[in-house]
C-alpha positions as CSV (number, residue, x, y, z in Angstrom):
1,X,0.0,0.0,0.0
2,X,2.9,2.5,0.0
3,X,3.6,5.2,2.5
4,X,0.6,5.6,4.8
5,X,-0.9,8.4,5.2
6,X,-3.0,7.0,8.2
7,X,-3.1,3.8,10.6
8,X,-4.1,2.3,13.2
9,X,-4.2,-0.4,14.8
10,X,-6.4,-2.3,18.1
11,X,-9.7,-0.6,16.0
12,X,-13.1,-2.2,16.8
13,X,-14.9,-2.9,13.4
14,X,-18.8,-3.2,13.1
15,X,-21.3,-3.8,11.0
16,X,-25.2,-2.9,12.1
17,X,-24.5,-5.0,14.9
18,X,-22.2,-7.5,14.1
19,X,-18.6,-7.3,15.6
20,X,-16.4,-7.9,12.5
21,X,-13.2,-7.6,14.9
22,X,-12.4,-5.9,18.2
23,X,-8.4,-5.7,17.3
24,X,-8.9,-4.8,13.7
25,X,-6.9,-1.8,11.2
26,X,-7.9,1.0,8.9
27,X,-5.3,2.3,6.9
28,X,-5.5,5.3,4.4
29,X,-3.2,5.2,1.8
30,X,-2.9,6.0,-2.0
31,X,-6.1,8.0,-2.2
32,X,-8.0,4.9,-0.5
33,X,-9.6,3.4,2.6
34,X,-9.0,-0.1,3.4
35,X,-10.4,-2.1,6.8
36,X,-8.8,-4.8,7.8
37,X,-8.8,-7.6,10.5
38,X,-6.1,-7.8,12.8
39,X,-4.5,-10.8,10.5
40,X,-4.5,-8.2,7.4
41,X,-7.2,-9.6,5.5
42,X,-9.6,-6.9,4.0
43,X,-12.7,-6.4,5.6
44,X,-13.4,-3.5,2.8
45,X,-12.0,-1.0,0.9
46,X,-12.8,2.0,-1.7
47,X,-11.4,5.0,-2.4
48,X,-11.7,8.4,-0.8
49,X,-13.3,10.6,-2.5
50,X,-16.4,8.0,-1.5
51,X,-15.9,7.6,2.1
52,X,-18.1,9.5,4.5
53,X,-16.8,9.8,8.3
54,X,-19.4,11.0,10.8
55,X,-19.4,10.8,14.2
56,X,-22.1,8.9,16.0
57,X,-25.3,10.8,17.3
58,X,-23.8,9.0,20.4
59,X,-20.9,7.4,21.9
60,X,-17.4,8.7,23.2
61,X,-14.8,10.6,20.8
62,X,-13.0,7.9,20.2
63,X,-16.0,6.2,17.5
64,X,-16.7,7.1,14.3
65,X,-19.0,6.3,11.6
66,X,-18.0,5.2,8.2
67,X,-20.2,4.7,5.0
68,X,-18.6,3.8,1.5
69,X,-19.6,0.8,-0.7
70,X,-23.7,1.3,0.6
71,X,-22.4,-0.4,3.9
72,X,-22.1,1.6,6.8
73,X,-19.1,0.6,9.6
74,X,-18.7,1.3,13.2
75,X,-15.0,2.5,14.4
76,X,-14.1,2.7,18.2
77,X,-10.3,3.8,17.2
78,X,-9.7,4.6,21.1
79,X,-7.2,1.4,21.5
80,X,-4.1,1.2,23.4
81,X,-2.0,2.6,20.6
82,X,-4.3,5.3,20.4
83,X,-4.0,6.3,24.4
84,X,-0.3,6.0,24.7
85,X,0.1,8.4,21.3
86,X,2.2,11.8,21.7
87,X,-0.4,13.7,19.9
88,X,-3.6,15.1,22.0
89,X,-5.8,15.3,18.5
90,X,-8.3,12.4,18.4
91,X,-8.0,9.8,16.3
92,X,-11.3,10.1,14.6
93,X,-10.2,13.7,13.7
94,X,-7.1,12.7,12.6
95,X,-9.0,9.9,10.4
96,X,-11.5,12.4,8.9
97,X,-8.0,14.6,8.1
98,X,-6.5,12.1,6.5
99,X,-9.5,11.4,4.1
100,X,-9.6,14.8,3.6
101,X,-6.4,15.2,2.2
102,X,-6.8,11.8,0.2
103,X,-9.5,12.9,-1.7
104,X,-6.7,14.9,-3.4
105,X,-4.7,12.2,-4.1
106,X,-5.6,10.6,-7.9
């Protein structure tokens, strides 16, 4: 996938209901979004420029919403890695960022 732009790891993944995985990745890279279990295999993936992040009408900061691919996914991105980063931004901001600026990206 080249250079990320974002990662991380320890995410929760889930669908309507359904836990996908509770140690899973999303990676943004190359203009795209790509989920993936905590063994690398790809829940999902699409480009950018159609990825919505949202956050949840509730839940903590550390969740966001995603909807690409007419399938909407549940992120709790507030893992270990997540608490023991340097940075004070959250990650869903830095998420919703980085899909920003890969929207540019061809």
């Amino acid at each position: 996938m080249g250079k990320s732009e974002f990662s991380a790891t320890g995410v929760g993944i889930m669908r309507r209901l359904r836990s996908l995985t509770r140690a899973g990745q999303v990676r943004v890279a190359d203009g795209r979004l790509a989920l993936l279990t905590s063994c690398g295999r790809v829940i999902d993936s699409a480009p950018a420029r159609e990825v919505r992040v949202e956050r949840p009408w509730f839940g903590s900061d550390d969740q966001a919403v995603i909807a690409f691919n007419d399938t909407r996914y549940r992120l709790r991105l507030g893992g270990p890695a997540a608490a023991a980063s340097a940075s004070h931004v959250s990650p869903v901001r830095r998420l919703r960022e980085a899909v920003g600026q890969a929207r540019g990206v061809g």
